[in-house]
Structures are given as C-alpha cells and as structure tokens.
VOGU-3710 file (C-alpha; in Angstrom, 3 decimals, decimal comma):
1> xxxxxxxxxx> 0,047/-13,744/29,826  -1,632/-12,943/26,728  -0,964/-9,863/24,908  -3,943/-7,702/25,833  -3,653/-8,127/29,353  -2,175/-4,709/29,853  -5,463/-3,140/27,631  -7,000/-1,467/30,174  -9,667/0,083/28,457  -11,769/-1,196/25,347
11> xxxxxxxxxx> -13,897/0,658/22,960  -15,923/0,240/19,497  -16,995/3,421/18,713  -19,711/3,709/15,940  -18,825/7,470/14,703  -15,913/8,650/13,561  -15,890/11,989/15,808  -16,038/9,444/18,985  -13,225/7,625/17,652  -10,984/10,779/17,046
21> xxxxxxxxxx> -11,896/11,874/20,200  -10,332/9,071/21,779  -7,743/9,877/19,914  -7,166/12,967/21,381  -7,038/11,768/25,343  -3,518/11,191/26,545  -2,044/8,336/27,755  -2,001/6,583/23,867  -4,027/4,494/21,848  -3,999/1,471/20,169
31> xxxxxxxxxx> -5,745/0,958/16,659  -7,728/-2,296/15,873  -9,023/-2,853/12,395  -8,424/-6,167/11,057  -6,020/-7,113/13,180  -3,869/-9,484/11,302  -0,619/-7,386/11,508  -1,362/-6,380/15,262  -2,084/-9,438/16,995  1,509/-11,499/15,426
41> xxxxxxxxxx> 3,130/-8,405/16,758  1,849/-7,944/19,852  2,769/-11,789/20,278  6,024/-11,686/19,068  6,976/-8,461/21,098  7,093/-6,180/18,780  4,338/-3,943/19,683  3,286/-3,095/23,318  -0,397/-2,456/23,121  -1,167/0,677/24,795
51> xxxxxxxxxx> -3,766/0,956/27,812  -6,711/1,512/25,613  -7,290/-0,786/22,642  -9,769/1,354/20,125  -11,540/-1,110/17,505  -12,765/1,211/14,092  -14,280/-1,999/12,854  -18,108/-0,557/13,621  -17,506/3,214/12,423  -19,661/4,182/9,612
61> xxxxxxxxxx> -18,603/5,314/6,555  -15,471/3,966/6,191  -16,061/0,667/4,704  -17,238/1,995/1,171  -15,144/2,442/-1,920  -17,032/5,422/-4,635  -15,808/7,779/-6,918  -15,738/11,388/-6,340  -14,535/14,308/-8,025  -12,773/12,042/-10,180
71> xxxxxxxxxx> -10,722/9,996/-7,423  -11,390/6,432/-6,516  -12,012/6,641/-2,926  -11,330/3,326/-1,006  -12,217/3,163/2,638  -9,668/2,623/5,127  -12,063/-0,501/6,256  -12,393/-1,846/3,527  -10,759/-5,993/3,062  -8,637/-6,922/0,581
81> xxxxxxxxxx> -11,378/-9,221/0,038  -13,524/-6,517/-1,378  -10,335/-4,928/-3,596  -10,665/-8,439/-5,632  -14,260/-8,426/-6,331  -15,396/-4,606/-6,230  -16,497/-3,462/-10,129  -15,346/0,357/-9,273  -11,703/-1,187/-8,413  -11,719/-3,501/-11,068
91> xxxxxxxxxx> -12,257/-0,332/-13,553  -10,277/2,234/-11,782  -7,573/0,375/-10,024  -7,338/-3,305/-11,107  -3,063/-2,720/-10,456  -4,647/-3,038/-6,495  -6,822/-5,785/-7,636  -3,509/-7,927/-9,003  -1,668/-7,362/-5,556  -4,977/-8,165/-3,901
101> xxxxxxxxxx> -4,302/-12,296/-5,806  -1,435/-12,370/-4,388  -2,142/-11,000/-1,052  -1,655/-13,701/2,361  -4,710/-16,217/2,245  -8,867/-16,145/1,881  -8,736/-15,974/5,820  -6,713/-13,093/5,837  -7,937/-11,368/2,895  -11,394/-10,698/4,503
111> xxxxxxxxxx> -9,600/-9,452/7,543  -6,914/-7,593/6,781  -8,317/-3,710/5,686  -6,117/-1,449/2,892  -5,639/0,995/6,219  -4,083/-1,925/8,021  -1,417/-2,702/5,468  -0,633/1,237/4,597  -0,736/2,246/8,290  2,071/-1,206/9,140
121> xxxxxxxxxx> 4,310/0,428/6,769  6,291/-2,563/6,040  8,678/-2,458/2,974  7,046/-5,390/1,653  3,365/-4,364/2,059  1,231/-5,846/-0,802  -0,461/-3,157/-1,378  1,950/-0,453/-0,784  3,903/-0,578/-3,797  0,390/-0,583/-6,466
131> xxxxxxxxxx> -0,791/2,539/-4,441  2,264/4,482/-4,746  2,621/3,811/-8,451  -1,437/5,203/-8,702  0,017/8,316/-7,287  -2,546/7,611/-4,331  -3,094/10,156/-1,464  -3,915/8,883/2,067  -6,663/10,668/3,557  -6,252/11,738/7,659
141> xxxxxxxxxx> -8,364/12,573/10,287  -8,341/14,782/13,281  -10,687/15,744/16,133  -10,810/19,453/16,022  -11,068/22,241/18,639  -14,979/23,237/18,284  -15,484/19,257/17,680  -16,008/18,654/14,168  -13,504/16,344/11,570  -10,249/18,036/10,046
151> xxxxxxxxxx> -8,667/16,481/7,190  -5,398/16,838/5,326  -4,138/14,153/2,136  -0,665/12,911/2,430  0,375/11,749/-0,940  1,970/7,793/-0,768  5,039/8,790/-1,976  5,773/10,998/1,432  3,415/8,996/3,588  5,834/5,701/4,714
161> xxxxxxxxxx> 8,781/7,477/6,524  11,000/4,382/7,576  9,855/0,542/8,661  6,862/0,981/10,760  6,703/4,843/10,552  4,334/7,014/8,924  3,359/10,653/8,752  0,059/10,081/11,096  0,232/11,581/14,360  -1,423/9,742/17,414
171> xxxxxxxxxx> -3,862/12,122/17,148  -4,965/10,964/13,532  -6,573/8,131/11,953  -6,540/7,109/8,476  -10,041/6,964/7,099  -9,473/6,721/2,901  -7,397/6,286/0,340  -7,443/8,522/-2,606  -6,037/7,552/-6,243  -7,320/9,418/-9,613
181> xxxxxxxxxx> -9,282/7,525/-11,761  -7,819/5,557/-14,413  -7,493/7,038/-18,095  -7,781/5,842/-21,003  -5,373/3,048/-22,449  -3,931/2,353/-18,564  -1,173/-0,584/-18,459  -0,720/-1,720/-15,265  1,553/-5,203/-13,976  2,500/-6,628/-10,666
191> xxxxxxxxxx> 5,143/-8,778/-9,690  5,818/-10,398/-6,347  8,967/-12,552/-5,533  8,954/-15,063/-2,546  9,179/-18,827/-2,211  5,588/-18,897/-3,143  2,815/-16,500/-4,806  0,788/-15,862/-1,743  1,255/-16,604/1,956  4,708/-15,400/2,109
201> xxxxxxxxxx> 6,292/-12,149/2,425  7,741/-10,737/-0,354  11,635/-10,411/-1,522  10,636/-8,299/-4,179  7,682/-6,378/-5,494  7,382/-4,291/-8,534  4,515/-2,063/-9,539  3,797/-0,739/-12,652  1,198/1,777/-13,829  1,446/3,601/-17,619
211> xxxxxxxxxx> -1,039/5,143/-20,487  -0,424/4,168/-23,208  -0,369/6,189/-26,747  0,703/4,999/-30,192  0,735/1,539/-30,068  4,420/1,081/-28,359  4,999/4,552/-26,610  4,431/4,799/-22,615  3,427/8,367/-21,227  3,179/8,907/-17,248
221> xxxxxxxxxx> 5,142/5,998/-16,246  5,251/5,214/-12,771  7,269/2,034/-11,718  7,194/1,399/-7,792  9,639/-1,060/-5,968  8,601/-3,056/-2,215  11,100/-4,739/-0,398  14,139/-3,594/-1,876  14,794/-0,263/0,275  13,471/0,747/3,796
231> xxxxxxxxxx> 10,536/1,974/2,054  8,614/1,775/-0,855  10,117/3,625/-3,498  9,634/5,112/-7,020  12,299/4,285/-9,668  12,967/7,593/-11,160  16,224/6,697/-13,540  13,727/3,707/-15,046  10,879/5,885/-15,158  12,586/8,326/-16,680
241> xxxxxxxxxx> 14,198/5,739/-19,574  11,018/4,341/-20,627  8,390/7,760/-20,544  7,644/9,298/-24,098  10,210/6,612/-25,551  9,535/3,256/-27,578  8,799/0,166/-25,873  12,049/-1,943/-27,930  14,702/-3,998/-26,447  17,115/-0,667/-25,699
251> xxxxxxxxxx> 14,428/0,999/-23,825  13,848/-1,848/-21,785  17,313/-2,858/-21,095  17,980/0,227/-20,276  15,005/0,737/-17,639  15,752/-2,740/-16,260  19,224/-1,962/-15,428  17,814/1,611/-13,761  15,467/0,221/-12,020  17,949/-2,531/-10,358
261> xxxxxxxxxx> 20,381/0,133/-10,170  18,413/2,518/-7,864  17,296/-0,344/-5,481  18,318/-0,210/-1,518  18,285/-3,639/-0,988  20,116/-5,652/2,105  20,649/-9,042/3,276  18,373/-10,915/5,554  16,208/-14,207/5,900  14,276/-14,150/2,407
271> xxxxxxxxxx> 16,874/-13,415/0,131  20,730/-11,671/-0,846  20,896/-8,153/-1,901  22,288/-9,118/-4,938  19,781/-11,641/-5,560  16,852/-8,887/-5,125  18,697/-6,859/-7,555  19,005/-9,341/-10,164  15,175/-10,374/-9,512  14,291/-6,730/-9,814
281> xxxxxxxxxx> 16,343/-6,114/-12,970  15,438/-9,536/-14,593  11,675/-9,214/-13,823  11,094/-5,391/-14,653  12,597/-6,354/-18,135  10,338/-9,378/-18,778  7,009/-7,371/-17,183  8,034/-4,807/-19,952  8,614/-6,993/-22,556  4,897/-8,291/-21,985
291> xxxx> 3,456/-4,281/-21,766  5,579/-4,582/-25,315  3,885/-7,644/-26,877  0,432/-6,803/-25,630
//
C-alpha cells in the first residue's frame, strides 16, 4: 500500500482563491509543494495524508521573489535552487543564499520550495535559522467571507511553535516570505555541523546577520541557533555581548560562551548535548573571529 492510497481527492488549482477555498471545506487537507519532506514522511509514518491531497505547484504568483516597500519578498514556491542563483537574493539576502550551498542535493534543491522547509518546522531546517536572524515575517493566507484573500505576517521568531508546529491554521496557506532589505555594511555567516556539508541533517546551525559601523563595532546583531532547542532560537545573552561593543577576543569569548550557554540541546542519533554545545560555542567564536579579521 503506498502512501496516497487513502487520497481520495486530488487537485492543482491554478489561483490562489481556489486553493484557499479548498482550504476552507472540512474534512482536512493536505499541502503538496515540493514534496521532498512529505513524501519520506508519509512513508515512514509520520504523516497520514488527509483525504484530499491539494498540489500549489501551478498557482500563480507565488513563485517570484521582488522587492517591495523595501522588503525582499520571496515566494513560498520558490526552490532553493532559485535562492542560490537569484541577483535580488544575492543582494538582499545572500545569509539565505549560504544555507541554500549547503542545503540536501541539486535534486532536491530544485524541489524543495522555502514554504516547504518553514512550513516542516524542523529544528534543523536549513533555512530556518538565516530567516529568523533577517528578522523575516511569513506572509498567510485566508479565504474570506465575501470571497476575496485575507492576509496577516507572522514574524519568524513566533512563527515555529514546537517540532512540526506552526502558527498556520488549516485554513491558511503560506504564500511569501518577507525580510527587510539589507543595509549598508551587512555581515552575514552560516555554519552547519553534520558528518558532511550537505546531504545530512544538521547537529548544529548558526546564523549570523550584523551592520557593521567603525571598522570593528557590530550594531543590530542577530545570531540564530537550529538544532540545538525544539525550535529555532535567537541567542539574546550573545547578542546582547557583542551589539555596540568591539569585535576583540573578550567580546567574542564572551558571546561564544552566551551563545552555548543559552542552547536547549538533547541527546539523540547525530550528536551529544554536550557535544552541540561545545560545537556551538567553539564555532560562534571562530565565525566571529573571521567577521573580526574581515
């Protein structure tokens, strides 16, 4: 028995209004986009597709990445694929574009959509931990009463609730992903810790996104942690050790040890808790150390 043989009903909408209005029946839905988190799921149990499988791949308008209003606004279909060679990310985002490297493989990169990997919610999403230290905003969708779209923003930081959980409803879908344009003298790193650099899910992954002013001064710090907690999550304590202060070996000690100091980590297949804090403390201080010789 494969896994869609309890689908019951299958449909491709083109327009985003027949999608939501799907949505909006009862009886539950089941999102298809790229399908490279659903499908090893569904196989391994883990998700129980619901009666009607909806595929977004065809809906207009969601595949585009422009800036407006002075936000970066990414498409929930849009592949990882496109994050690596798109000139608007490159200039606005390229913190997404260095998770996008390390991101699975070329086969699953031009699959997998940025909606996908936000909307699994997994600790150790690739592209969870740049987004939330871009102080992105996920954009959701509803069918309302007289017919027409409403939309509300969920900012990153609130939007993954627990493994698997976010703040969409059934009745939503995520159609963009909203992150302010980058200023002038951004920093950015990305570091991901497994038994290799792509393919493999991650121990560890730390984010990084500053401005810089003054040659060795960082100003709206924001350093994001994956796979160390049971969500993504923003390292304050570090943040708050290295913003406005100079970039010397004190400073970055003293983030390091923050950092690895407000991490959640447990035990499981890929690696110790205490070796995920030591990775996390030993490779915020040497990504800081290169923002410092730079």
């Amino acid at each position: 028995m494969t896994v869609l043989n309890e689908v019951q009903r299958y449909l491709a909408p083109t327009r985003l209004q027949q999608a939501l209005a799907a949505l909006a029946q009862p009886g539950g839905v089941t999102v298809l986009a790229g399908g490279t988190d659903l499908m090893p799921q569904s196989l391994a149990g883990k998700v129980k597709p619901a009666r009607m499988l909806l595929n977004i791949r065809r809906i207009e308008n969601l595949g585009g990445v422009h800036v407006e209003g002075g936000e970066l606004v990414i498409g929930a279909l849009v592949a990882v694929t496109r994050l690596l060679g798109d000139p608007l990310v490159h200039q606005h985002a390229p913190l997404l574009v260095r998770a996008a490297e390390k991101f699975a493989s070329d086969q699953i990169r031009n699959a997998a959509t940025i909606g996908g990997n936000v909307c699994n919610a997994s600790p150790a999403g690739d592209l969870l931990t740049p987004l939330l230290a871009l102080d992105a905003e996920i954009e959701l969708a509803r069918l309302a009463d007289d017919g027409g779209v409403l939309t509300r923003r969920v900012p990153m930081a609130d939007f993954v609730i627990a493994p698997g959980r976010t703040q969409r409803t059934a009745h939503e879908l995520l159609t963009a992903v909203r992150l302010p344009v980058a200023q002038a003298g951004q920093v950015v790193r990305f570091y991901k810790g497994g038994t290799r650099q792509a393919l493999d899910i991650s121990s560890i992954s730390i984010a990084l996104a500053a401005r810089r002013v003054g040659g060795d001064v960082l100003r709206d710090v924001r350093l994001a942690l994956g796979a160390v907690g049971p969500t993504p999550l923003r390292a304050r304590e570090a943040e708050a050790a290295l913003e406005s202060a100079r970039l010397d070996a004190d400073t970055i000690g003293a983030a390091a040890q923050a950092a690895a100091a407000g991490a959640k980590p447990i035990d499981d297949v890929r690696a110790s808790a205490w070796y995920r804090r030591e990775l996390l403390r030993n490779m915020t201080e040497r990504m800081l150390n290169d923002v410092a010789q730079s």
